[in-house]
Structures are given as C-alpha cells and as structure tokens.
NUVEX-926740 format. One record per residue: residue in three letters; z, y, x of N, C-alpha, C in turn. Coordinates in steps of 0.1 Angstrom, whole numbers, plus 5000, padded with zeros to 4 digits. Example, Ala and Ser with C-alpha at 12.3 -4.5 7.8 and 13.67 -1.06 7.14 Angstrom:
! residues 2
Ala507849435132507849555123507849675132 Ser507149785128507149895137507950005129 
END
This chain:
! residues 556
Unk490647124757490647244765491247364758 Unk490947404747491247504739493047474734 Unk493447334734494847314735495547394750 Unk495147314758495247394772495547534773 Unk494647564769494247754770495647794760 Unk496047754752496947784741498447784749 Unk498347634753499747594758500047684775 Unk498747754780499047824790499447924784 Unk498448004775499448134771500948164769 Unk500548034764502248054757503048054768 Unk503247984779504148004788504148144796 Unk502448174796502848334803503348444795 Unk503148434782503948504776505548484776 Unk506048354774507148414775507848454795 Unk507248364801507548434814507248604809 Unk506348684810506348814806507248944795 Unk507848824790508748894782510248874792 Unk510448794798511448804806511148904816 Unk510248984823510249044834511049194831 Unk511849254840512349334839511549464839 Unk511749594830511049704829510449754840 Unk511649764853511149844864510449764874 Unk510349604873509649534880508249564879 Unk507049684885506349714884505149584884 Unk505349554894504549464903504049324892 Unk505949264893505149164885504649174869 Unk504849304865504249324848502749314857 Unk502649384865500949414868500549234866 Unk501349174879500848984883500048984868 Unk501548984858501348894845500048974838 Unk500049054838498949134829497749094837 Unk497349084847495749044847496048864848 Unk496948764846497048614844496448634830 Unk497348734819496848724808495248784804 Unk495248864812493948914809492948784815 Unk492448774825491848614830492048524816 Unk493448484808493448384800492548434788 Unk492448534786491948614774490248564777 Unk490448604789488348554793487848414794 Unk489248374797488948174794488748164778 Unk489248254771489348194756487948204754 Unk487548394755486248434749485048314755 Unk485248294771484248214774484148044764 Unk485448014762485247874759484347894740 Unk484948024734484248004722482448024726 Unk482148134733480848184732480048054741 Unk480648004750479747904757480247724753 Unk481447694758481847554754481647504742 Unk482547584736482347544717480847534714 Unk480747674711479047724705477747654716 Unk478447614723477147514733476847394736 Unk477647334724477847194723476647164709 Unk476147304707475147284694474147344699 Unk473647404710472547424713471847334723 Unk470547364726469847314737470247364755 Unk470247284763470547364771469547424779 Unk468347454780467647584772468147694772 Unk468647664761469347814754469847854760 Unk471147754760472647824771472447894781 Unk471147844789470847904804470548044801 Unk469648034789469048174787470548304784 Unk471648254775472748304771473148364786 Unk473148224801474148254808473648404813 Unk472148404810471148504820471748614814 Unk472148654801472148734794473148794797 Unk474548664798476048744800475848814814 Unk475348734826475748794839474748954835 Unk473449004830472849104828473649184825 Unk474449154813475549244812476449254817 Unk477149184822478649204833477749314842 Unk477049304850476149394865475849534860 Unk474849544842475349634840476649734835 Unk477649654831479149744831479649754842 Unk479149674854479449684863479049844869 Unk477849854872477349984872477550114862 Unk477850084851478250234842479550224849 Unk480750104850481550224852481950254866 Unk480850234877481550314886480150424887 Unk479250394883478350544878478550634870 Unk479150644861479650784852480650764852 Unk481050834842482650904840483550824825 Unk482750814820483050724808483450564807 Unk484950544802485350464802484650384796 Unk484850224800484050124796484750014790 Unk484349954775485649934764486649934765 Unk487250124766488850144761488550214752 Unk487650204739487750284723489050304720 Unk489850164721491250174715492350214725 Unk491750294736493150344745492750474742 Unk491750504733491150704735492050744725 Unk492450864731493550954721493150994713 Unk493850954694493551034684493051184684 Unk492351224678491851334669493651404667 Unk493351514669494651634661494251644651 Unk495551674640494451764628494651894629 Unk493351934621492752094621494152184624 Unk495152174615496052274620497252204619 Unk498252234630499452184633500352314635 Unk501452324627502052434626503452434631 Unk504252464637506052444641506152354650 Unk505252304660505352164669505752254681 Unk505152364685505352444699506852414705 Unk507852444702508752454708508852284713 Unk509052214707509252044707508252054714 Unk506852074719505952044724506452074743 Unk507352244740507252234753508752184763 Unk509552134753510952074756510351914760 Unk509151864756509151764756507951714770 Unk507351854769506951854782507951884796 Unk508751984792509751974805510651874809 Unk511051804798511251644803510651554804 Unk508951534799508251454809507951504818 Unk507651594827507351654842508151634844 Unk509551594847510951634853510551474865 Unk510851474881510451424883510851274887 Unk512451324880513351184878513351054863 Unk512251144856511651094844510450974845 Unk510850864841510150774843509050694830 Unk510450654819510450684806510950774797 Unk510250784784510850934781510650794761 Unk511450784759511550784739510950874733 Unk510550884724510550994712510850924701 Unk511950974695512450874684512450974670 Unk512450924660513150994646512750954635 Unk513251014623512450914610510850954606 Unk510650804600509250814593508950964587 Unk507451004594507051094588507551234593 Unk508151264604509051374609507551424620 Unk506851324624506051374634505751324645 Unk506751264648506051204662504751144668 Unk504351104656502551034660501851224664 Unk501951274658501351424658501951534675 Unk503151474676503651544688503051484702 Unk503151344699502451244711501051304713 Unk500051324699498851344699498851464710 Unk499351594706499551714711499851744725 Unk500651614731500451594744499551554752 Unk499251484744498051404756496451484754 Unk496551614741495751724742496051854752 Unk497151824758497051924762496851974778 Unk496052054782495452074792496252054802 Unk497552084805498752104818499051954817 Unk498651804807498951704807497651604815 Unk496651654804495451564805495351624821 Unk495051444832494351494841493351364841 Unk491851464847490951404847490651254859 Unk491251104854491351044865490150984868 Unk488550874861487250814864486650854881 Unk486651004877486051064888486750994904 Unk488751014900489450944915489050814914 Unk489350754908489150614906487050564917 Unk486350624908485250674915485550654928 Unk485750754930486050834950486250694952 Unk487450614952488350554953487550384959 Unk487250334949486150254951484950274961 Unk484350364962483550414971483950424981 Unk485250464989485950454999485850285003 Unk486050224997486050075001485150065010 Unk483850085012482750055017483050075034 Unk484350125037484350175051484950055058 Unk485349955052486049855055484849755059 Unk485249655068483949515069484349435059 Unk483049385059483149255048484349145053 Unk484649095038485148945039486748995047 Unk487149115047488149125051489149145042 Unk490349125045491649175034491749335041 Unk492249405030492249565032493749605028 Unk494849635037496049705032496149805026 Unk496849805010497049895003497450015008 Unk498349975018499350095025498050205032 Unk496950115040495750205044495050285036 Unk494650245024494250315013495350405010 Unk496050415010497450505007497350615015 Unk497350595030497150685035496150785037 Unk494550705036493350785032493750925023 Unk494250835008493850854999494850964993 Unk496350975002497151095003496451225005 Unk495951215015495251335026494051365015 Unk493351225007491451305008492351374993 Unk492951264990492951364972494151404966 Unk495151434979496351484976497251414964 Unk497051254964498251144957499251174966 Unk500351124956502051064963502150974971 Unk502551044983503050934994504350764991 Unk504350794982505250654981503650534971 Unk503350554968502050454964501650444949 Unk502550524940501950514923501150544921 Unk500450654926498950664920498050554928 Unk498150544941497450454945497550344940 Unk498550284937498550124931497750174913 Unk497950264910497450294894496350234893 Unk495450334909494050354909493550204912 Unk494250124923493749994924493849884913 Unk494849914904495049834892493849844884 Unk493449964884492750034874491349934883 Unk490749934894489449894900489649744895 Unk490749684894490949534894490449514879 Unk491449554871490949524856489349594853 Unk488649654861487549634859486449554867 Unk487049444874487049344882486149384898 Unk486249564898485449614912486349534922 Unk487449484922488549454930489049334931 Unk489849224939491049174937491949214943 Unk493349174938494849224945495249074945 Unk496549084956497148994964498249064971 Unk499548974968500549024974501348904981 Unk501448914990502448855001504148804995 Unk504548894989505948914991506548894970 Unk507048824970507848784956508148904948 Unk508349024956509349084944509249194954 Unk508449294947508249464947509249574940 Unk510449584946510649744937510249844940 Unk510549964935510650114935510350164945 Unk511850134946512150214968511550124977 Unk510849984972510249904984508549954988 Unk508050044984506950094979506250014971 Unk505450104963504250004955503349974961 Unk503250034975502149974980502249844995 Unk503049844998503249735008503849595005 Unk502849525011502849425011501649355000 Unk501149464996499949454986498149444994 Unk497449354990496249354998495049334986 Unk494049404992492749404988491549374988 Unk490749304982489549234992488449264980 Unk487549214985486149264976485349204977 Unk484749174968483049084968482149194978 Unk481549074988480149144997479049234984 Unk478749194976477949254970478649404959 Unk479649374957480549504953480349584966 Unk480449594979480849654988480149734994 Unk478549634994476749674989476749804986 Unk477149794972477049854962477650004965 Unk478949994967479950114974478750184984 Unk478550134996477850145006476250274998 Unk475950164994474550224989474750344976 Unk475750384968475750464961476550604971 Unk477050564980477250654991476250724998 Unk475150634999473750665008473050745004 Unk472950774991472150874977471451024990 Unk472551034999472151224998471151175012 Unk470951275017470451355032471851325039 Unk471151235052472451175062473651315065 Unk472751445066474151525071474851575059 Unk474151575047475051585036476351455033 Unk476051355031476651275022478551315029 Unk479251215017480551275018481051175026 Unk480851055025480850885033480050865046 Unk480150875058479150805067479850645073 Unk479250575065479250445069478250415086 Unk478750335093478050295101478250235112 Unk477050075108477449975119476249985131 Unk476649935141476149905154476449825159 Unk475149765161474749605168474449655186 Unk475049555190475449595204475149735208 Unk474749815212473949925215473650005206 Unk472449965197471450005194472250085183 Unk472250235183472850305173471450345161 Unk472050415151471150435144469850535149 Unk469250545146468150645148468150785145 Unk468750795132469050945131470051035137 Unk470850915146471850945153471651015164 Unk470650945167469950975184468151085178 Unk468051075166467551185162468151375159 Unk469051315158469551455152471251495158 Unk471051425169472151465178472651605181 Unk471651695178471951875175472951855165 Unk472351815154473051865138474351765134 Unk475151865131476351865128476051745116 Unk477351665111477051575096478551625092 Unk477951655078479351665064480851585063 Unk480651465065480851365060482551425062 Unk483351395053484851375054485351285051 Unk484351155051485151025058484050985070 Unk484450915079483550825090484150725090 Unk483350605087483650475096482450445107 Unk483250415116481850305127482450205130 Unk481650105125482049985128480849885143 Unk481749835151480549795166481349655165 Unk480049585172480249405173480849385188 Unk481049275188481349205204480549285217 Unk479349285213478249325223478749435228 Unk479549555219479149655225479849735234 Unk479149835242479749905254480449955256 Unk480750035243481850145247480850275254 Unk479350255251478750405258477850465241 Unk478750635244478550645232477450815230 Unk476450825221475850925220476651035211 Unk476651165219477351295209477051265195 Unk478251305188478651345175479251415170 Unk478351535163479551655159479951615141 Unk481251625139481751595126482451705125 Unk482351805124483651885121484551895112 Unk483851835102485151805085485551665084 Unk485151595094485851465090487251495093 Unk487751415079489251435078489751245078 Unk489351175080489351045082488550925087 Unk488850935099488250825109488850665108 Unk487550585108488050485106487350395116 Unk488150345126486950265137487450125135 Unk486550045137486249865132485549845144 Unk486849725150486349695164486149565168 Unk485349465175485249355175485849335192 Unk485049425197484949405212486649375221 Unk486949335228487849335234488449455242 Unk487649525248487549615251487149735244 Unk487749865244487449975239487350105241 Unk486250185241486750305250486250405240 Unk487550465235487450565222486150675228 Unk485250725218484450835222484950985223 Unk484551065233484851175237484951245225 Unk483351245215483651355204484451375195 Unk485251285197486051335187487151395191 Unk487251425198488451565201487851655198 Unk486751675190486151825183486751755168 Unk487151695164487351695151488651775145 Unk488751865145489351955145490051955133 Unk489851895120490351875106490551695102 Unk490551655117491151475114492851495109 Unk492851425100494151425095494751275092 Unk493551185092494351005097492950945105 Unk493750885114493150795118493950645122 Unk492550575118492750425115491950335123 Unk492950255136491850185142492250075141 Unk491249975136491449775140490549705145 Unk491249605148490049525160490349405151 Unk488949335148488949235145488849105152 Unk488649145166488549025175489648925177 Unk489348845181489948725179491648765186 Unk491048805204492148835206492749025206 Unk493849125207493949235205493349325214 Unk492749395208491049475216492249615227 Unk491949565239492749715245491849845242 Unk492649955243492250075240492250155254 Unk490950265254490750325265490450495260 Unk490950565269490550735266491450725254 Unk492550695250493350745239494650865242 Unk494050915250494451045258494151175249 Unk492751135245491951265235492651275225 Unk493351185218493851235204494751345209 Unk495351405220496051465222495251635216 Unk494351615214493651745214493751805196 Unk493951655188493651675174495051735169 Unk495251845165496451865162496551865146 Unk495451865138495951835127496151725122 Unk496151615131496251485131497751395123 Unk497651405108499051355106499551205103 Unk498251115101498450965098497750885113 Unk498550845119497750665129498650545123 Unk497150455123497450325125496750255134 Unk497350165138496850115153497049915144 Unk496149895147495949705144495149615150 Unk495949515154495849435169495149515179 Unk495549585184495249695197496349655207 Unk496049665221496749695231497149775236 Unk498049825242498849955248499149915261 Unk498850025270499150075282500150175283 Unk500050315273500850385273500550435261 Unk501750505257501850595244501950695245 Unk502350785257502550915253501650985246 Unk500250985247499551085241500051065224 Unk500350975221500550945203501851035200 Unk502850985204504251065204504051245208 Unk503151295214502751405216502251505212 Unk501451415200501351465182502451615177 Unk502651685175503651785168503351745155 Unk502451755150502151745132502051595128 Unk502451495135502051355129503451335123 Unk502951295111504151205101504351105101 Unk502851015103503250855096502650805112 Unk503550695113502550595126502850395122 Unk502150405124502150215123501650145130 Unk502450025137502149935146501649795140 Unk500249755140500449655130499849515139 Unk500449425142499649285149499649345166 Unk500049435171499649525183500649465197 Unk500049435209500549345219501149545229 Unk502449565227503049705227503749685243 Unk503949595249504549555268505749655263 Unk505549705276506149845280505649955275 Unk505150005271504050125266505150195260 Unk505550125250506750215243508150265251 Unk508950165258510050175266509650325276 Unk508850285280507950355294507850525285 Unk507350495275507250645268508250715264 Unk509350685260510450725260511550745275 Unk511050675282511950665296511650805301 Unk509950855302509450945309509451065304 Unk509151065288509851205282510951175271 Unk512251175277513351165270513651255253 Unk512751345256513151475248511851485242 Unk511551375234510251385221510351485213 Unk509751595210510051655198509051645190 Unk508551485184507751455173508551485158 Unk507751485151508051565136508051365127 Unk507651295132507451165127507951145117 Unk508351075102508951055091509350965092 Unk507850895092507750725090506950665102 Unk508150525102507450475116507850325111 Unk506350245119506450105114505850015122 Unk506749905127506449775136505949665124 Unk505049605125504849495119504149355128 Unk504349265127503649175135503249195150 Unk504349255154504149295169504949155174 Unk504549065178505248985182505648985194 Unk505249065207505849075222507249225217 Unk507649285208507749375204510049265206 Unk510749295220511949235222512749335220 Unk512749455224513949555222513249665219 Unk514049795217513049935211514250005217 Unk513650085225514050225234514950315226 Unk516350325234517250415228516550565226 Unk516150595234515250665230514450725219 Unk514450615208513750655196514450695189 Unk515850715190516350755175516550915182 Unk515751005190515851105191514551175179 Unk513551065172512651095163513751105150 Unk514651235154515351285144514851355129 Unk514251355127513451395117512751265108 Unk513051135113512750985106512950975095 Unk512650975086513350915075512750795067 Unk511650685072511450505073511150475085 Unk512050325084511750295097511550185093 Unk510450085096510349955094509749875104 Unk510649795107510649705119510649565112 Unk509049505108509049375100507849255104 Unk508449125109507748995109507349055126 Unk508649115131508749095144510048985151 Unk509448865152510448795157510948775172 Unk510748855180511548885190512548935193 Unk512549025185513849135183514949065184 Unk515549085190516749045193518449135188 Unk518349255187519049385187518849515187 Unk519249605178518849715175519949805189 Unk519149935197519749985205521250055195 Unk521550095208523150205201522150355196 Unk522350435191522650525188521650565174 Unk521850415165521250435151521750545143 Unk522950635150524150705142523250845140 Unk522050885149521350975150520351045144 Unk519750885134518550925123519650915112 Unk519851085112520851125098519951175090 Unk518651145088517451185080517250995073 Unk517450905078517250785074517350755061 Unk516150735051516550695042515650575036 Unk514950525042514550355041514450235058 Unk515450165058515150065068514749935066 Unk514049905072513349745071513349685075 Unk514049535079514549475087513649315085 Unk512649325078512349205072512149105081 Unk512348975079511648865087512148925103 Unk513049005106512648975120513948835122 Unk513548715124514348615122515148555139 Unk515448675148516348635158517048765160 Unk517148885149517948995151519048935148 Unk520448975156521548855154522148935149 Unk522849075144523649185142522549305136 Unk523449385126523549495124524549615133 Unk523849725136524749795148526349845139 Unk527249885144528449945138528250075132 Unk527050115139526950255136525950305126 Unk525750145119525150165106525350235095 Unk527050235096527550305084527450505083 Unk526850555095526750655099525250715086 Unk524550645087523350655077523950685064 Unk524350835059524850875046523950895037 Unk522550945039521350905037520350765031 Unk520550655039520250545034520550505022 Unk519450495013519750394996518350295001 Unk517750255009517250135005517550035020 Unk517749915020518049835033517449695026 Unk516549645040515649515036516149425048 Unk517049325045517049255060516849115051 Unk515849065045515348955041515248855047 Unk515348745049514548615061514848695072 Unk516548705075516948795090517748675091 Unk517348545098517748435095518748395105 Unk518748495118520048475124521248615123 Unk521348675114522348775111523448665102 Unk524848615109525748555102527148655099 Unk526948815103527848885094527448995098 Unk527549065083527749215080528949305090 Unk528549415094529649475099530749585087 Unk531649545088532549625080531749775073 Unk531249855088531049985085529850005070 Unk529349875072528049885060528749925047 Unk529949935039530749995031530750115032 Unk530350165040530050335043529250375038 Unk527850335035526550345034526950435020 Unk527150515020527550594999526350594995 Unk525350645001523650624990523450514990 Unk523550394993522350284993522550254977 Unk521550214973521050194955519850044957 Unk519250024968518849874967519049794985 Unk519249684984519549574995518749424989 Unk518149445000517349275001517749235009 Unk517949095000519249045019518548915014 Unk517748835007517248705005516548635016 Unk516648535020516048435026517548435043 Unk518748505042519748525050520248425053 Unk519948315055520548125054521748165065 Unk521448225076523148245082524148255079 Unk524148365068525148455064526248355056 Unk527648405058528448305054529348375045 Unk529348475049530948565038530048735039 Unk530348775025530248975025531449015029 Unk531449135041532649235043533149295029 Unk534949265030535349395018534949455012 Unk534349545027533849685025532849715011 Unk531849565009530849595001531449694988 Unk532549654983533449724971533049864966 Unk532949924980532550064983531450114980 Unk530250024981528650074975528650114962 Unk529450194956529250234944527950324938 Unk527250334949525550364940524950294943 Unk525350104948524350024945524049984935 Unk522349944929521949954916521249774916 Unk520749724927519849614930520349584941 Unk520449424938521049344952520049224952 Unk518749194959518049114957517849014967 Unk518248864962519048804970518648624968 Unk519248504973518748414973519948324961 Unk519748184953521048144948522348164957 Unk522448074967523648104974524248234976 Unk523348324976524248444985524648524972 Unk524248434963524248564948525648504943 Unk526448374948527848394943528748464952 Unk528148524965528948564971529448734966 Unk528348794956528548844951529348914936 Unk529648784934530448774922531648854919 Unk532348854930533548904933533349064931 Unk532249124933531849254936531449314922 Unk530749204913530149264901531049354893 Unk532249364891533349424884534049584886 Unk533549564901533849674909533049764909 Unk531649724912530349814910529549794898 Unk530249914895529449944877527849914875 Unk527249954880525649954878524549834883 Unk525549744892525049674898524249544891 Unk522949494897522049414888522249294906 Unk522049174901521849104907520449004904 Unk519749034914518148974910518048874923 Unk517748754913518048614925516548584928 Unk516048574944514148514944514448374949 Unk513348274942513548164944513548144956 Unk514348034961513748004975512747874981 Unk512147954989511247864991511447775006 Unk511547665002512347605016510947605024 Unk509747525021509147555030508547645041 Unk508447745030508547905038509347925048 Unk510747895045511947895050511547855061 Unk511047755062511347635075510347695084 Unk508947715082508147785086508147875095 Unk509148005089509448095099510348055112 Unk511347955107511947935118511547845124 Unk510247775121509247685133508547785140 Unk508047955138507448055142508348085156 
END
C-alpha cells in the first residue's frame, strides 16, 4: 500500500509541474489530489502501519478519538476567526525598526494594486531586503484584508440551498457580489470556495476540462455538501431572535408554515438573505411577510405549479433573486408580474421553470445579470420582443443554458445594446443565430458551447470589435468559419474543441493578432500550424478528446 501511495504521488507530481501558470483551475484539481494523498499517507502510518501492533480495541478507541477531533476543527473553524493549522502561512514578525524601505514599499504597492497585475517578482541580491519588504507588505493595513469572517458568511450562506443537491458556483457568485461586494468575474468567489474545500466544509466539481481567465472562474464549477455540514450552517444561523437573525431559512411541508410566521405576522424580520423552500403538497396560498432588507431571495420549488407570493413586491432592497424547481418535471410560474415592482432588482435566475410570458423580467431598468437555466421558454421570449420592440433594459449579461425547446432567439434581442455576455450553452436546438449580431457593439464574451445543431456563424460577426473571448466548443455541426471572423481585433481566447465538422480555418485567421489562447482538439490543432508564425503570442492548448462524450452529444 505504502508503495502505491508513493507511486501515485509521483505521477501527480509530475502531472502538476506540467500545468500551465495561468491554468487556475487545474493547479486548484491538482492541489487538493495532492492534498487527499498527503491524508492517505498520514492515515496509513497512524492507523495501517501502527495498527498492525495493536489490539483492535485500541484502534477503535484511536478511530473515536480521530473523528472527535476532525468535528472539533470542524467547528473552530467556522466558529472563530482563527485559522486552523496555517502556523506556517502566518506572516513573519517585522523587526523593531526598518529604516529606507518607504519609497520601495509604496512603488511596490502601486504595482501590486494595478489591476492588470497578476504576478508581481521581487527580485535582487542576497541580503538587499526583500524578505523585509515582502514582510512590510503584508503588514500593512491598505494590504491586509481581513478574509475568516467572508469565508464565515460564505459557508453559512450554503444552508439556503436543499440537501443532497449540487449548488452552481455562478449562484454563489451572484449572492455573494451583491451581499459582500466581491468581483463579478468569480476570483474571490472561487478563493472563498477553495478556501471552504481545503477545510473540507465543501466539495468542488467541475463539468468542463479546462477553465481559463476570460472563461470565468466560476462556471461550470459545482458545489455540494454533506447533510450534516448543512445542519450545521442552518443551526449556527438560528443562534438570534427569528426577526433578528441575518439568514431566514425556511421549509414548509405542504401548508403548514412555521408558527412564528403566523405568530408574528405584524413584525417585520431582518433577515438579508431568505430562503423558502415548499414540497409537492403545497398550494401556492401564502401568509403576509414583511422583509424589508432582504437583499436575496431564494425560493426552492418542488411543486409543479407555482404561484409567486404577493409580499414580495414590498421588498424594496431585493437585489437577486433566485428561483428553482426541483421537481421532476419544470414547475410553471404564476404572478411573476410583481417583480415588476422591485426596481432595485439587479440579478434573476430562473431554473427548470416554465414561461408564459416575459415581459415583466425584461421590464427591469436596473437588472444586469439574467439566466435561463434547464427552463421550457415556447414563445415567451419571441412574443416579448415582438410586443415591445424597443426594450430599454440595461442587461450585461445574459445566459441560455439547457433550455432545450430554446430553436431560434428573436431579432429583437440584440437591441439589449448595452450586452456585453451572452451565453447560449448545451442548447441543442438552435439551429441559427438571427441577423443583426452587428449591434451588441458592447459584446465582449460569447458562448456558443455545445449547442451541437448551430450550423453557421453570422457574417456580421466580425462587426464585434469588442469581442476577446469566443466558445463554440462541441458546435458539432458548424463546418466553416466565415471569412469576417479575421475582423474580430480584440479576441485574445477561442475554444473551438470538440468541432468534428470543421474542415479548413479562413485566411482571415492571420489577422487575430491579439489572440493569446486557441483551445482546441488534436486535429484541429494542425490546422493551426500555419498561423503560429504569424501570431506572435499565440499558445495552442490541445483537450483530449473524449470520443465517448463525443458520441453522446450527438446521440442527445
């Protein structure tokens, strides 16, 4: 066994020394494979080896002892603030006086803040200072920020979710923009979930081979949690007086709401998150609720039917709301008229829901982000666009995923001129993008993934001067590029892997001179050969292919 454990390291080590710097994702994979190997070692000395000389007796008593302790580090660290064995990540001591470092201290801070700074060197000879200047930074107040506490929040948030389910990163993303003002593209958020994993509050899982930069760090990433971690979230939430707490969790079995609900139906509650979560049974008949600070609604739906509650068009400081149905088949939605009332309303996601109509969503002024996820969409969308031609939503980001009735998208939409992602992915109906893509001149991420019967890119692709990222991965019946995609001057990454149609690249490609990443399958990576000379900076990153995946989709 202990040969084993040896001969596995070693291979992940060197897989891990091959991974590329900016490949975030997979350093993270490799770093908890190795970390898990690290806890096969400890476990095999402290129990295998050393238990082959005791009684077993003993051992049992040992096992009692390890799990005692894992539950309690479990509990310090999401009850205090204090990290739990990182001695050796805590920043040295300064000494007493450091004299002449200021200037260097604050040149070295203006180039780590700078926000195109990712890595920063400090290089020079032995003894010049650098251990001393590093120290000096990470003392210093405009650097240190205090993260346990987010991390905290962070975990606790989980609890709003139902058991036994997988949780999208991208949802936590959005929460966790709004509650604690992180970056909308996902680094802190993936930090914070990395950070819950290696203290094993979490697992992560990802779908998709190969995460860059501009692909976000957080999509395509999923979360899930032990029932009794989730407990735990739940119940360290529950600590205050119901109208204080900051979390209101709450399920309902057919009917029967809580009691303090229908007790204290006067009194306003705190809370700036809500979840309610209802079973199959229930009605859709709902007792008043005043929330006035909830800034995140989360409703968990089983029922097939749904009929959103009145109160919440008093929520006057909702800034996302997140609905999914977990029922088997996609739960229709009723009274989704009222959101029209919430105007500070800037994040929806809608999952496996049904649509009748959309206008009231598009009618939003202040909404940024919207996502379609698993959602049976008819006409709802065509129809909303047909009837008010002249949307003036503020929208950024907009996202189809798994909408499988989801055949064409209303010329209409590219009047959400203010767009700037659009992701249309693991919609295989699609057949063609309408004319007038030439209009989101804000465009600067499209997503084309999986939809495997889109047969073309429009001509007026190359109009997107904007665009540096393009995903048409597993777009299995696109068999040519159109010339104009040589236009594209920003694009810096393209995922074109799993493209089995594709037969020849346009010319034009020559022209991408700020492409930096071409991520791609073997075959299509000689078609690029010809190009590598022409474009300076260009990295060609090959993903294996997976034929049965392959086949799969196109048995879908």
């Amino acid at each position: 066994m202990f040969i084993f454990h040896l001969e596995q390291g070693k291979e992940l080590v060197v897989k891990y020394s091959r991974i590329k710097f900016w490949n975030v994702f997979q350093k993270f994979v490799y770093s908890n494979k190795l970390i898990r190997l690290n806890n096969e070692l400890l476990w095999f000395f402290k129990v295998e080896l050393h238990g082959n000389m005791m009684s077993t007796s003993m051992r049992s008593l040992i096992g009692i002892y390890d799990l005692s302790d894992k539950l309690d580090q479990v509990l310090s660290a999401v009850t205090t603030h204090t990290h739990v064995n990182r001695n050796s990540c805590i920043v040295p001591r300064l000494p007493e006086h450091v004299v002449g470092f200021n200037l260097h201290l604050e040149e070295l801070k203006r180039r780590l803040l700078n926000c195109d700074t990712q890595v920063l060197v400090v290089s020079g000879p032995g003894g010049c200072g650098k251990t001393t200047l590093a120290k000096m930074l990470c003392h210093d107040n405009e650097i240190k920020v205090d993260e346990l506490p987010i991390v905290k929040e962070c975990f606790l948030d989980l609890g709003s979710f139902p058991e036994d389910e997988r949780i999208s990163a991208t949802v936590l993303m959005d929460m966790w923009v709004e509650l604690y003002n992180l970056d909308d593209e996902g680094i802190s958020t993936s930090e914070n979930l990395l950070e819950l994993s290696l203290r094993n509050l979490i697992n992560l899982a990802s779908v998709r081979k190969y995460a860059g930069e501009l692909d976000g760090y957080c999509n395509e990433l999923y979360v899930t949690q032990h029932d009794l971690l989730r407990e735990l979230a739940i119940y360290l939430s529950s600590q205050e007086a119901v109208a204080q707490r900051k979390r209101m969790f709450i399920d309902i079995h057919k009917n029967e709401f809580p009691t303090w609900w229908i007790a204290q139906i006067e009194q306003p509650i705190n809370a700036r998150i809500l979840s309610i979560s209802t079973d199959e049974a229930f009605g859709s008949i709902w007792y008043d609720l005043k929330a006035p600070k909830v800034e995140v609604l989360i409703l968990n739906i089983r029922s097939t039917k749904y009929t959103i509650a009145e109160f919440i068009k008093r929520m006057n400081q909702l800034k996302v709301l997140i609905i999914t149905s977990y029922s088997d088949y996609p739960s229709q939605l009723h009274n989704l008229s009222l959101i029209e009332c919430l105007s500070n309303l800037r994040t929806i996601r809608f999952d496996h829901v049904v649509f009748s109509t959309m206008e009231p969503i598009f009618a939003l002024r202040n909404l940024r982000k919207l996502s379609f996820v698993m959602c049976e969409i008819g006409n709802a969308l065509t129809s909303c666009f047909t009837e008010s031609p002249y949307i003036l939503s503020s929208i950024t980001n907009l996202e189809f995923d798994l909408c499988y009735d989801l055949k064409e998208l209303p010329s209409g939409l590219y009047n959400l001129i203010h767009l700037q992602k659009l992701s249309i992915t693991n919609c295989q109906e699609l057949e063609f993008l309408p004319k007038g893509l030439e209009h989101l001149l804000n465009l600067e991420i499209l997503r084309l993934h999986c939809c495997t019967k889109l047969q073309e890119l429009p001509e007026s692709i190359g109009s997107l001067r904007k665009l540096n990222f393009l995903d048409i991965s597993d777009c299995l019946s696109i068999s040519v590029l159109p010339e104009e995609i040589g236009e594209l001057c920003g694009l810096r990454v393209l995922k074109m892997d799993g493209c089995s149609g594709l037969q020849e690249l346009p010319v034009s490609m020559s022209k991408l001179l700020q492409l930096e990443d071409v991520i791609c399958d073997e075959e299509t990576s000689y078609m690029w050969m010809e190009f590598e000379s022409v474009i300076r900076n260009l990295k060609i990153n090959v993903v294996e292919d997976d034929r049965l995946e392959s086949f799969m989709k196109i048995v879908q």
